[in-house]
C-alpha positions in Angstrom: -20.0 28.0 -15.2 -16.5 26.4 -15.1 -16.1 23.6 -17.0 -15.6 20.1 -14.7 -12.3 18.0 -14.6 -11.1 16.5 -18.2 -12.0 13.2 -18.8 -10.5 10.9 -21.3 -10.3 7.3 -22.3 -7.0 6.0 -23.1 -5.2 2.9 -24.5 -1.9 4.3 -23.4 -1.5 3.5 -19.4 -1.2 7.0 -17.1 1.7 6.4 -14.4 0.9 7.5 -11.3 1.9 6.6 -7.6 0.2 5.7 -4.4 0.3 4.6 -1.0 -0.9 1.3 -0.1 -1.6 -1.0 3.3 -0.3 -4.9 1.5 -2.4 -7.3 3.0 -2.0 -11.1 3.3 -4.4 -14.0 3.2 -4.3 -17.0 6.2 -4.7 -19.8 3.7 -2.3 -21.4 1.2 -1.3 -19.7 -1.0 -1.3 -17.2 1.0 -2.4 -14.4 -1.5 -1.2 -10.9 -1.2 -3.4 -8.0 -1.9 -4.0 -4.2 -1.5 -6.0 -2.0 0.5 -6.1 2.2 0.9 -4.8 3.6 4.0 -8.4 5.4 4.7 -10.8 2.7 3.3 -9.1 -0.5 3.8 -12.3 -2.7 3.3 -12.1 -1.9 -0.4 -9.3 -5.0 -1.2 -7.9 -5.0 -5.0 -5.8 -7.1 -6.8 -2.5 -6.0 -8.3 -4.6 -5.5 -11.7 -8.1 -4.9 -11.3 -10.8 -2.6 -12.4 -12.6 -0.7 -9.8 -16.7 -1.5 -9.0 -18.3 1.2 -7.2 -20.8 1.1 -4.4 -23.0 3.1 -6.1 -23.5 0.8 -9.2 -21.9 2.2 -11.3 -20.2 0.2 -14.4 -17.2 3.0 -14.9 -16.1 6.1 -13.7 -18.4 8.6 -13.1 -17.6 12.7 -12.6 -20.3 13.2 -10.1 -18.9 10.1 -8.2 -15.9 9.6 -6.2 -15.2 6.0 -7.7 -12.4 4.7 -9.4 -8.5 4.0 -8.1 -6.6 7.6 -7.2 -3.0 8.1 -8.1 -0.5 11.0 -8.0 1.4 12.2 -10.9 4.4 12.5 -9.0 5.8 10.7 -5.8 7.2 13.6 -4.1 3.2 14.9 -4.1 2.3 12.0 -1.7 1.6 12.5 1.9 2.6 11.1 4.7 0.5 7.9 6.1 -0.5 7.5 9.6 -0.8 3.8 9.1 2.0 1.1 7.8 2.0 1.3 3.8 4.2 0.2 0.8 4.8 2.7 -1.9 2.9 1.9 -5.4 3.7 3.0 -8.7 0.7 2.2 -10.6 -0.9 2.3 -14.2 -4.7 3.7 -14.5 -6.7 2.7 -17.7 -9.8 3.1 -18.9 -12.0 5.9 -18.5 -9.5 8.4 -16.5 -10.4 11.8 -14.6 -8.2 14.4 -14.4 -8.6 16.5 -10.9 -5.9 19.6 -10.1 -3.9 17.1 -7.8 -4.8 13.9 -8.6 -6.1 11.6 -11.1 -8.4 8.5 -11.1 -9.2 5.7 -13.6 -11.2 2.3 -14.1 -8.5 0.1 -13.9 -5.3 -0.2 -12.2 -2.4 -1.9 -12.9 0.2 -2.3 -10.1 3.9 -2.3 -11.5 6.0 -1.6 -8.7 5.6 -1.8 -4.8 8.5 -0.3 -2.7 8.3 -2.0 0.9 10.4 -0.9 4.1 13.0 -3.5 4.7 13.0 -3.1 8.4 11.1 -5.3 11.1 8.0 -3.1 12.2 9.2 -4.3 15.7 13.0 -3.5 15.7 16.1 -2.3 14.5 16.9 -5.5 12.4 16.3 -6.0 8.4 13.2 -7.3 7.8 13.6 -10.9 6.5 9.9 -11.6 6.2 6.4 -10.3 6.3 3.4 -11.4 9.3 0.2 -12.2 9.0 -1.5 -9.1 12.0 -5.1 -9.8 12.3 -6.4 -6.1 12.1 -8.2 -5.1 15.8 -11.4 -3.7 14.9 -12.2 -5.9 11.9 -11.2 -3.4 9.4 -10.6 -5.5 6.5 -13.3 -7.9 5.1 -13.3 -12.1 5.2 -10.1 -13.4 6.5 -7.4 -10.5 5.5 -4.2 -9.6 7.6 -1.9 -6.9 7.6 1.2 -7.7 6.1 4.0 -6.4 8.6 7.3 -7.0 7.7 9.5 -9.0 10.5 13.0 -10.1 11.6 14.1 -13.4 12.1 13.3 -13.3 15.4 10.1 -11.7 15.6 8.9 -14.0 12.8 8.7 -16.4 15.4 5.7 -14.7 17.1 2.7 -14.8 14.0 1.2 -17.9 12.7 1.1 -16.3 9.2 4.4 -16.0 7.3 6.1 -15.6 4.1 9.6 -14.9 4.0 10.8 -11.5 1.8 11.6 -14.0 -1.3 8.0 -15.8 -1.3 6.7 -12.4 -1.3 9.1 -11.0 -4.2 7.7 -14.2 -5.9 3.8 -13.7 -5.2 4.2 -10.1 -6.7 6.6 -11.1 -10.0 3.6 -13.7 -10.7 1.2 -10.9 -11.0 3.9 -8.6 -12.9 5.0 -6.4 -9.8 8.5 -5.8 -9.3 8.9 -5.8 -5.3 11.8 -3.6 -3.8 12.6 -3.7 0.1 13.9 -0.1 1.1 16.7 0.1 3.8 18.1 3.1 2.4 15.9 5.0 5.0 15.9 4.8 9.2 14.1 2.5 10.3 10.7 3.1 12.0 11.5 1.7 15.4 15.5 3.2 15.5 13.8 6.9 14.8 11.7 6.3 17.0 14.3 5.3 19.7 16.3 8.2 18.4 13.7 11.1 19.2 12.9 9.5 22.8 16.5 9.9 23.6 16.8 13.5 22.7 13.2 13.6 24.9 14.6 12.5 28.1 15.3 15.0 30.5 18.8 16.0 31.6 19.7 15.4 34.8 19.9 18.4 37.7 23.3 19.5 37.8 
C-alpha cells in the first residue's frame, strides 16, 4: 500500500496562490471578504483558520477540509466566474497533495484585482455591491464587481478603488489593480467582430 500525502506542521508560512470571488458587505463598514469560485457560501477572512463541516478541529487526510493553494501561479486555471488573484500563506497542520496543497490557516498577503469596469472598456475606478441571483452567498454578501465612473452610478453599494486598497492594508493585504491585460468586455468586443459575417460580394 502507497503511503498517503505528507503531512507536516509548520511555523514557517507555505506560499501558495489562489483564485478568489472578493465579496462586499451592504453595511458600514462595508467589510470585504473572500469566497471560492466553486463553494462561495464558505466566506473567510483575509486571515482565518478553516472549520470544517464535518467537525473537525484541524485538517484531516481522509477529509477534504482546509484552505487549497497552488505552489505556483502559472498552475492555476482559468475561472468561469469573476475572481481576484491571491497569493496566500497556509499554516498550521499543512497537506501536501501532487498538485496542490492545503493547510489550517490562511493568511492572505496579496490580492491582484482587474482594473477594468466588468461592464466596459473604461478603468475601473471602484468596486459594486451585485446581489448574487440565486442566493449563493450566505446573510447579506455581494459580489464585489469592479466599475467605471459611470457605471458606479447604477449600485447602491460602493467603495471607490482607494477605500478598498485601504480595507485590505488594514488587514495586511497589499491590493494591486491589473490593467496590464485586455479588458474583459473589449476582448469580448474584439472576438464578436472577427465573428460577424462578411458581407456577399
Amino acid at each position: 500500500m502507497g503511503s498517503g500525502p505528507p503531512v507536516r506542521r509548520t511555523e514557517d508560512p507555505v506560499v501558495g496562490w489562489k483564485r478568489a470571488q472578493l465579496l462586499v458587505h451592504p453595511e458600514p463598514p462595508h467589510e470585504l471578504r473572500f469566497a471560492g469560485p466553486a463553494e462561495p457560501a464558505h466566506v473567510y477572512r483575509a486571515d482565518d483558520v478553516f472549520r470544517c463541516r464535518r467537525g473537525h478541529r484541524r485538517v484531516e487526510l481522509g477529509c477534504t477540509c482546509g484552505f487549497y493553494a497552488v505552489d505556483d501561479r502559472a498552475a492555476l486555471r482559468p475561472s468561469v466566474v469573476r475572481t481576484v488573484l491571491l497569493q496566500v500563506e497556509l499554516e498550521g497542520r499543512v497537506v501536501r497533495h501532487p498538485q496542490c496543497v492545503r493547510g489550517e490557516r490562511q493568511r492572505v498577503r496579496a490580492v491582484s484585482a482587474d482594473g477594468w469596469c466588468a461592464f466596459c472598456v473604461h478603468p475601473a475606478e471602484a468596486v459594486a455591491g451585485v446581489r448574487p441571483l440565486f442566493g449563493q452567498l450566505p446573510g447579506d454578501w455581494r459580489y464585489a464587481a469592479p466599475v467605471c465612473g459611470r457605471d458606479r452610478a447604477l449600485f447602491d453599494v460602493v467603495l471607490s478603488c482607494d477605500e478598498v486598497t485601504a480595507v485590505l492594508a488594514a488587514d495586511g493585504v497589499a491590493l494591486a489593480w491589473d490593467r496590464e491585460r485586455e479588458s474583459a468586455a473589449a476582448l469580448s468586443l474584439r472576438r464578436m467582430g472577427r465573428a460577424r459575417p462578411r458581407p456577399a460580394l
